[in-house]
N, C-alpha and C positions, 0 to 999 in steps of 0.2 A: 895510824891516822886516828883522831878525836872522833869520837860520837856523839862527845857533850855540847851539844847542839844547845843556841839560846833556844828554840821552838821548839815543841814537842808536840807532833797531831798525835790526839786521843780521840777523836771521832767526829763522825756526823751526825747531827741530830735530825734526818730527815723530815721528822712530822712538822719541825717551826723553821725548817730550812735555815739552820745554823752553824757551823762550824766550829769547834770547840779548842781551841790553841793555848795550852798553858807554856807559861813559861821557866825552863831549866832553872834558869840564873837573873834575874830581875831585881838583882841589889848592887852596890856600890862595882863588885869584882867583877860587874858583867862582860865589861870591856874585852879583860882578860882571860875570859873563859872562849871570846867569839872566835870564829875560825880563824885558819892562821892564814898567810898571803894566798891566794890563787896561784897554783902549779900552770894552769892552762885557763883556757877560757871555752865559753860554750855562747852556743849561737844557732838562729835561726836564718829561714832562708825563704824569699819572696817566690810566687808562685813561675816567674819567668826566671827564675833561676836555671843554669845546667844543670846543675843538681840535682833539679826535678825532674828532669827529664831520664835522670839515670839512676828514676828509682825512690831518689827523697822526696819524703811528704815535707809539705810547708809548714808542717806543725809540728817535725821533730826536733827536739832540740839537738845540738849536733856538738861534735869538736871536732880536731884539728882533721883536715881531710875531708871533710862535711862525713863524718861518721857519725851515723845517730846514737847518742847515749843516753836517752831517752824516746823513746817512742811517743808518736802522737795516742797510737789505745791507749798507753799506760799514765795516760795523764786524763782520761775520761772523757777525751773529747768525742764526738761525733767523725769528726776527721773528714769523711765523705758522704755527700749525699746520696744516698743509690736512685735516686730520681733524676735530679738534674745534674749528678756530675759535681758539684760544687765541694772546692776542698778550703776546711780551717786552713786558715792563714794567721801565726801568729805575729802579733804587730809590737809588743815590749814584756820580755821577763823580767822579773825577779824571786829571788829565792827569800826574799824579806827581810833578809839579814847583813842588811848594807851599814855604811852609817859607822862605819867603826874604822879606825887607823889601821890597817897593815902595812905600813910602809909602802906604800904603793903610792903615785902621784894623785892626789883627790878625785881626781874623775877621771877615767876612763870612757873612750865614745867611740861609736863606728857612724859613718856620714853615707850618705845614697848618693847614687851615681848621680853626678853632675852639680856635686857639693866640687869648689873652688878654695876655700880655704884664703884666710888674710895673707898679701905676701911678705914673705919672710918663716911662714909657717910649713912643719912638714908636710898638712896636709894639699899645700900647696905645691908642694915639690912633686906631689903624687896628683896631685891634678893636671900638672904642665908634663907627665910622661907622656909617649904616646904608643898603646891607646891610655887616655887616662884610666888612675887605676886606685885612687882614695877608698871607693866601696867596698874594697875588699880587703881592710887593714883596718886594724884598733888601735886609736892613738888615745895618747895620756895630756893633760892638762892641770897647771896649777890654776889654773883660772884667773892669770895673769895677762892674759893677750896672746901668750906663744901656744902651743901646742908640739909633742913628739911621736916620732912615730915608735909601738911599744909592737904591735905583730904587723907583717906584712902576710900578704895574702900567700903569694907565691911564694918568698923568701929570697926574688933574684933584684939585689937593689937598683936604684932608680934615682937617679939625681941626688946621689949622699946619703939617703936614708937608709937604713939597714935592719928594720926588724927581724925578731926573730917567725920563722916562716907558721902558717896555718895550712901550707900543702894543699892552697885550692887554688882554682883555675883561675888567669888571670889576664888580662886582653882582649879580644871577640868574636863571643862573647865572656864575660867576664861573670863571675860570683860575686852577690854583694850580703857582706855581714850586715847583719842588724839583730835586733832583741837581743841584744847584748847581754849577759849574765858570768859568774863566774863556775867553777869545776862543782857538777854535782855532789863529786864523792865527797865534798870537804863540805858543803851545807845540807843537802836535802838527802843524799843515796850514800850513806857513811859505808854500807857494806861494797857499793860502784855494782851493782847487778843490773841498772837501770829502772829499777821499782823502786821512784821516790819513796820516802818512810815519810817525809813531810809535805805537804801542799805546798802547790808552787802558783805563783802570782803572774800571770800572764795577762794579756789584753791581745782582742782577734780583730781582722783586717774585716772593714763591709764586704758583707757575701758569705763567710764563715758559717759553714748551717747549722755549728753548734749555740751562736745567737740567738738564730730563732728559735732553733729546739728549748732557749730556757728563757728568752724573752728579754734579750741585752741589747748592748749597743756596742758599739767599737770606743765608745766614749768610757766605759765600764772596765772596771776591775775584777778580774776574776779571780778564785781560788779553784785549784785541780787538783787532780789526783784519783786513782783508777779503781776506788775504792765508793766514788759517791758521785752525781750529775756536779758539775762544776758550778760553783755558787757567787752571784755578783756579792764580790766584799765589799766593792766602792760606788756608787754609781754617780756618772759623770756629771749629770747636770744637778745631782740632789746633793753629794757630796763635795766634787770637787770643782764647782762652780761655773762647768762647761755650758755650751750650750749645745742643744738639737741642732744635728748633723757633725759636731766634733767630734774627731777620731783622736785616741791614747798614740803613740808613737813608741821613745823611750820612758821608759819608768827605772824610778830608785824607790828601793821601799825597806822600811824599818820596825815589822811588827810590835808591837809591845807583848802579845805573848796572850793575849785574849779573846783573839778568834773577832774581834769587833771594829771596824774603822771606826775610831776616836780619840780625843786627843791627846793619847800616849802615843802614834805614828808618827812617822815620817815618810813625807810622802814627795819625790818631786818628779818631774816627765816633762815629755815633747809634746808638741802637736801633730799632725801628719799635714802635709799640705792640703789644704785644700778646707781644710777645718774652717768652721764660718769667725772662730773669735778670731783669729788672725787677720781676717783682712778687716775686720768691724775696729779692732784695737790697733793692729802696723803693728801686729806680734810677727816673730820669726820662726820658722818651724826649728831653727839651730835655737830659740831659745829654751833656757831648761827654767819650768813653771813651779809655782808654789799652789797649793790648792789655798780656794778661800771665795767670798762672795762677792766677785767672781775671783778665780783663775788669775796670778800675776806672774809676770815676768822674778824670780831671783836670780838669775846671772843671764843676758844675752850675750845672744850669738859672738858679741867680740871680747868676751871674759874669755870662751874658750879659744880665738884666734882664729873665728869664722866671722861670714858674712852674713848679711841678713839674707839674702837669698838662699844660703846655703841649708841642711837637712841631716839631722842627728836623728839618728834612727836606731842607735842601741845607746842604755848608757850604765857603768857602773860606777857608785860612789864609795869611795874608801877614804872618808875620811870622821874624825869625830862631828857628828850632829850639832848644829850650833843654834842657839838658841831660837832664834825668828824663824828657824825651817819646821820646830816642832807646831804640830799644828793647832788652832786655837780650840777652844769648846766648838763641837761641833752646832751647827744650827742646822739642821734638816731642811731642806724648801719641803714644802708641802707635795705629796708623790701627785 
């Protein structure tokens, strides 16, 4: 397995609260150096999960089987609060290093229970089982209208579909994937011991007490890792044009290798229901956003063969970067 990782963490600079990220490979061959397809897939898990109840924190990352392959300490979070109880919940990973071809369908998404899906689409097929059961599978999309299914939850098919399985529970109550990401050992844990070697890009659900312990929001990007307090790389309403009280969901994200949100990123994400620009704009929580002054829709909900009602809650992108996604000169709002 590669180590030659595009990102390479070299440290924290605690005193000016920065992050130091160079980059491996930041010339023409970069492409070819990025990892190779994902073996499996990694995922997180809502706090009313079974899951949790038999042991998983809502902040491990996990794979097939809800086994955690990383741990929520070793990602520097707070995890639980010893006063009130209160556990991270994380709400969209990335390992930063999306944005590139493997031969995989361009996007990759997992949907929240009581996503419907367009008819005619797999995830519709897995909507009309019964009990329905979409939350708990990763499907793929050219961003054409259709959408397929690429893992099933349980692995025992359902109206034609056939993924290959993720060996979690499914029915009721049921497992639902979300924070979608790909196999650590091939981006961040090259040695698989479950101690990322690189910082990992996540975003946490309202109530998370690692929030408050560093002064964020769920609108916020974060950088981890169990080496340094987790530090906002992005922040919602300064950077990526949200507004107070919007929640991150899915994220795709494309470092440039500088430890800096600016306009060598790629950057795109969901919103979480409930989020105030959705219903101020008739945005969809299935639509995947571009950051900017404000926040815009680049593919809705029916590129991927959802409905506007419907709810992407993990997403990964494999395909090359195309030019209106990178982002413009950053303009800062005033903090």
């Amino acid at each position: 397995m590669s180590t030659n990782l595009p990102i390479r963490w070299i440290g924290a600079l605690s005193a000016v609260g920065a992050l130091v990220l160079v980059s491996a490979l930041h010339s023409s061959s970069a492409s070819t150096a990025a990892p190779t397809a994902p073996q499996v897939v990694s995922f997180a898990v809502m706090s009313s999960d079974p899951l949790v109840a038999q042991g998983i924190h809502p902040a491990d990352i996990l794979g097939a089987g809800g086994t955690p392959v990383i741990f929520c300490a070793d990602l520097g979070l707070v995890c639980a609060d010893p006063t009130t109880g209160a556990l991270d919940q994380i709400g969209g990973l990335s390992f930063g290093q999306e944005f590139y071809a493997v031969g995989l369908l361009p996007m990759q998404f997992s949907v929240a229970q009581g996503t419907r899906g367009a008819p005619g689409t797999a995830v519709r097929v897995e909507a009309d089982c019964n009990p329905p059961e979409p939350q708990a599978d990763v499907f793929g999309t050219a961003l054409d209208g259709a959408n397929t299914q690429i893992f099933d939850g349980n692995g025992v098919a359902c109206g034609g579909n056939s993924g290959l399985p993720l060996y979690l529970q499914e029915g009721n109550p049921s497992s639902s994937v979300h924070a979608l990401v790909g196999d650590p050992c091939l981006y961040v844990d090259p040695n698989c011991d479950g101690l990322p070697e690189v910082p990992v890009f996540l975003t946490l659900a309202a109530g998370s007490p690692t929030l408050t312990a560093i002064g964020a929001t769920p609108a916020d990007i974060l950088l981890a890792h169990s080496a340094f307090t987790p530090l906002a790389w992005a922040r919602g309403t300064a950077d990526l044009g949200l507004v107070t009280g919007d929640a991150l969901d899915a994220i795709c994200i494309k470092e440039n290798g500088n430890g800096a949100y600016d306009s060598g990123d790629v950057v795109l994400f969901s919103l979480a229901p409930g989020s105030p620009s959705l219903a101020a704009r008739a945005l969809s929580p299935a639509d995947i956003m571009l950051p900017g002054q404000p926040a815009t829709p680049l593919y809705r909900a029916a590129a991927l063969g959802l409905q506007a009602t419907d709810n992407v809650n993990g997403l990964m992108c494999s395909f090359e970067a195309l030019a209106q996604i990178y982002l413009p000169l950053i303009q800062r709002n005033p903090p």
